[in-house]
N, C-alpha and C positions, 0 to 999 in steps of 0.2 A: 670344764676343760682348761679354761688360761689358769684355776688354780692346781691343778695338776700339773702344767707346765711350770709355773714357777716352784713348786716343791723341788718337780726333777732337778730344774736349773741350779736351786739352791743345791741338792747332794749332789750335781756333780761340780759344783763350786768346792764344798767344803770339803770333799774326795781330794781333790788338787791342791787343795791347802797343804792336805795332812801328807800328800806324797811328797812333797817339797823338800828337800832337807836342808835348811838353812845354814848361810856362814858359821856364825855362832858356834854351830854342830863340832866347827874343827879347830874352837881356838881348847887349847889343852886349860886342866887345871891353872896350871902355873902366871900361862898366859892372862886370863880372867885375875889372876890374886896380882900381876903386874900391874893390869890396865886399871883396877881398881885401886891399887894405891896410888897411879898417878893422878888419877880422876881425885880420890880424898886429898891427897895434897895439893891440886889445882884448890877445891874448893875451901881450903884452911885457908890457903893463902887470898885468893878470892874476898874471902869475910873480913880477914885480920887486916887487909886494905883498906878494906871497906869501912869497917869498923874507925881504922885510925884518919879517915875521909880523905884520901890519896887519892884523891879521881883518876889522877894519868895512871899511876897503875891497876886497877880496878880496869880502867879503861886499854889496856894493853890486850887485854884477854879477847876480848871482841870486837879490838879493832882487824878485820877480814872482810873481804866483799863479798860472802856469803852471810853474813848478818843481819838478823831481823830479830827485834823485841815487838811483845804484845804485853802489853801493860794490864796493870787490873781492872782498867775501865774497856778494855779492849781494843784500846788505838794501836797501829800498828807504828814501826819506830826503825828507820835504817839506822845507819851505826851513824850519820852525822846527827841525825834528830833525838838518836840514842843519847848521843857523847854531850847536845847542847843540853836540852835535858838533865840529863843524870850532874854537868856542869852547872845548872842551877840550884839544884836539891841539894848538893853539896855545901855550897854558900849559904844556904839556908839553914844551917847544921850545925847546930855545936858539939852532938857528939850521937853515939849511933849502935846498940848492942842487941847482938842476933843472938838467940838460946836456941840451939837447934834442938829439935822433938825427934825427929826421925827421917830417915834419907832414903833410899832405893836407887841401886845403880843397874840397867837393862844393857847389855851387848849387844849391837846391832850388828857389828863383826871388829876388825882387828883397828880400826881407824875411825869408828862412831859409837857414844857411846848414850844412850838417854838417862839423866840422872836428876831425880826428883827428891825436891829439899822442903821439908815442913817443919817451920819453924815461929817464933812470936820475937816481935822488933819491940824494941826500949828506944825512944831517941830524945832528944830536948831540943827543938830551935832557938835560933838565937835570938827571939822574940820571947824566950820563957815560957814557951809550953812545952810540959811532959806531954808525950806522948805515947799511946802503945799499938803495934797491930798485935792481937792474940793470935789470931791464925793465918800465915801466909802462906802458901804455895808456891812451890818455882820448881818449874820445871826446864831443863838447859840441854840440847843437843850440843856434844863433842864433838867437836872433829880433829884429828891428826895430821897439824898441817906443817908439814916441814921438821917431823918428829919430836912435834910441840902440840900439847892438848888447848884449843881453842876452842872459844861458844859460837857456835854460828844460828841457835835459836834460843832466844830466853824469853820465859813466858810466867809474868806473876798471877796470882788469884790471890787478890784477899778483900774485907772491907775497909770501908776508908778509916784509918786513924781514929782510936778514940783519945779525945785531950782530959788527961785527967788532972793537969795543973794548969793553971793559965799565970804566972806571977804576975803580970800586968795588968791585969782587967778583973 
């Protein structure tokens, strides 16, 4: 009998799902080929910062008090723990290049957008290790705050660094 009931509950759960008709349903073509070029040119610019180790602008994107990073060890990160953080990594840094593999942007409606970036890091410290991540994940909640695309959730997965030069040791 309680597995009986929980089947019910399940179809009339997934029944209510399906009758939903989501925001998303009403942003037009056009609107979607908008939102997504803003979003790819957030995230060029985004890298190409990144890449050139410009914290403060890297660090514009997510400075909001809706901000929250989980890192790939799974710590969680507000945007000051974020900014000191990502402020040390930097200094640590002589230089830093992303090959993106593949992306996926989700519409959650006209002012959120979830967009997920798979790609492999190249970087060098200034202690002389090459380094590489082969597979990272990041996934970033948009949001449209003052008719500007901001991160208000970034979230990496990858494993830790392999050092494939060491010139010091």
């Amino acid at each position: 009998m309680k597995s009986l009931v929980t089947i019910l509950s399940m179809i009339l759960f997934l029944q209510s799902c399906n009758s939903v008709t989501t925001y998303t349903d009403k942003l037009t073509d056009n609107e979607r080929r908008i939102i997504q070029n803003n979003i790819q040119e957030s995230i060029r610019y985004i890298v190409r910062v990144t890449e050139e180790l410009k914290i403060d602008s890297v660090l514009n994107y997510f400075n909001n008090p809706d901000f929250a990073f989980i890192g790939g060890d799974g710590k969680y990160f507000d945007f000051d723990d974020y900014s000191s953080m990502s402020r040390q990594l930097f200094e640590s840094l002589k230089n830093l290049k992303f090959y993106r593999m593949k992306d996926h942007i989700q519409f959650l409606d006209r002012d959120h957008v979830v967009y997920t970036w798979f790609s492999k890091v190249d970087f060098y410290t200034n202690e002389g290790k090459h380094c590489i991540i082969k597979n990272l994940a990041t996934t970033v909640i948009f949001k449209r705050i003052k008719n500007k695309w901001r991160c208000v959730f970034y979230q990496e997965s990858n494993y830790a660094p392999e050092i494939l030069v060491d010139h010091y040791g």
